[in-house]
N, C-alpha and C positions, 0 to 999 in steps of 0.2 A: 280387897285392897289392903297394903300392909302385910300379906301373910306371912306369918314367918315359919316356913315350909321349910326349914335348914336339917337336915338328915333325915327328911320324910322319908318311910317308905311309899313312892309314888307309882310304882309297880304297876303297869297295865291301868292305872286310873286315867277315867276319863272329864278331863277340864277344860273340855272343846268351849272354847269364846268365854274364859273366864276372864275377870277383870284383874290382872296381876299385879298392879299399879305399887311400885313399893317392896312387892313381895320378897325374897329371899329363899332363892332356891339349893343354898350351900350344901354340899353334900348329900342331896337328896338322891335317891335312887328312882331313875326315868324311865328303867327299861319297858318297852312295851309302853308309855302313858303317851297318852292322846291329848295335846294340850294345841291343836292345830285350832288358831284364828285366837290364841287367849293374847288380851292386850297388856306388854310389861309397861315397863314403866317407859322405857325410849323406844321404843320399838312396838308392831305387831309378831309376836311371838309363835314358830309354831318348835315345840321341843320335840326334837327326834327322839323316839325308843328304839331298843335292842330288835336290829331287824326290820324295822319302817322304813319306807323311803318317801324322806319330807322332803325334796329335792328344792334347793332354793330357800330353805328355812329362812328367816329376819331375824338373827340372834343375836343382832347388832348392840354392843353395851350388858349382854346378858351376866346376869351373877351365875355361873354354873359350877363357883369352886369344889372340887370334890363330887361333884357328880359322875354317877355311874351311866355312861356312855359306851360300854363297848356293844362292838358290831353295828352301832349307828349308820346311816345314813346320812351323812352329813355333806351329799353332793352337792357344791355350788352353792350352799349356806354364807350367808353373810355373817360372820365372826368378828365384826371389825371391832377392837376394843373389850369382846367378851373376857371374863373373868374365870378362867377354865383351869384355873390353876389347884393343882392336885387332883384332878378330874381321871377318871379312868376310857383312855378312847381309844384302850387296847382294841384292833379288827377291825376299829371305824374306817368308814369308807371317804374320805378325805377331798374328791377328786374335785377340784375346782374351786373348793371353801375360801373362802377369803379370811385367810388370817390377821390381816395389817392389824399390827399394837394388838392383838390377842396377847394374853397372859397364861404362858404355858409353864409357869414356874412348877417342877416339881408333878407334872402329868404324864401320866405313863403313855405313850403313843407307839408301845410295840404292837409289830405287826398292822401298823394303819396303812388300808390300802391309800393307792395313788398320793401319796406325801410326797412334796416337793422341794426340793433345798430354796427354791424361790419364796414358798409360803414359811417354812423356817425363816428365814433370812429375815421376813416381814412381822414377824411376832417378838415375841419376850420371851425369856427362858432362863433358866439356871442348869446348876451341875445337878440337881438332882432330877429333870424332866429326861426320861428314858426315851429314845428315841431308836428306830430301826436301824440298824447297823449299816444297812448302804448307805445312807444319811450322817453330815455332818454338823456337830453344836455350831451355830454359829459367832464368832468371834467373839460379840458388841457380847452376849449373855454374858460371858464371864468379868463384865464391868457392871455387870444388874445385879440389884439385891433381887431376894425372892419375892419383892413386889414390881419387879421391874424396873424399882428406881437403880438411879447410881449410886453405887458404891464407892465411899470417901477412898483413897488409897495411903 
């Protein structure tokens, strides 16, 4: 409880049904970790690694700023509200994630399969979050600071 796991290297570690409660997973590196059934703090937590398929993950509310996510599996994942900002989810598999109020300030999402101007449309963003080139920024971002909030004019 409490951990403060903020740029671990969490690499292929396994934290199957730990108690997360609190913890802070800023910038930590997930690829490969096994953190299926760990309880966060709002949520039953299962954190996709590079190459896993957690299908359905609850990463509802999750702190994941700067976390290293590419090639994830993150089909049909609940996102709602997560903190993914600065996160690396270059190759992530995207398809059905629920983005709503996700915080994509500043996250690289080249090349993420199945992305959809509909789950853009539903998230937060800024000029600095990379996004696939079929895909466009959507509007409301460029009146958001890079915490999502609004920016004074």
């Amino acid at each position: 409880m409490g951990a403060r796991l903020a740029g671990a290297d969490l690499r292929a570690a396994s934290l199957r049904g730990a108690l997360l409660v609190g913890a802070d997973l800023s910038g930590a590196d997930l690829r490969d970790a096994d953190l299926i059934g760990a309880a966060s703090e709002l949520t039953r937590a299962r954190v996709p690694g590079r190459g896993k398929d957690h299908r359905g993950a609850d990463l509802m509310g999750a702190r994941l700023a700067g976390a290293d996510l590419r090639a994830a599996s993150l089909r049909g994942a609940l996102l709602v509200g997560a903190d993914l900002s600065g996160a690396n989810l270059r190759d992530a598999d995207l398809i059905g994630a629920d983005l709503r109020g996700a915080d994509l300030a500043g996250a690289d999402l080249t090349g993420a399969l199945f992305l959809t101007q509909a789950q853009l449309n539903a998230a937060r963003g800024n000029t600095a979050t990379t996004l696939p080139p079929s895909l466009e920024r959507p509007a409301h971002w460029a009146r958001e600071g890079s915490a999502g909030g609004v920016v004074d004019a």
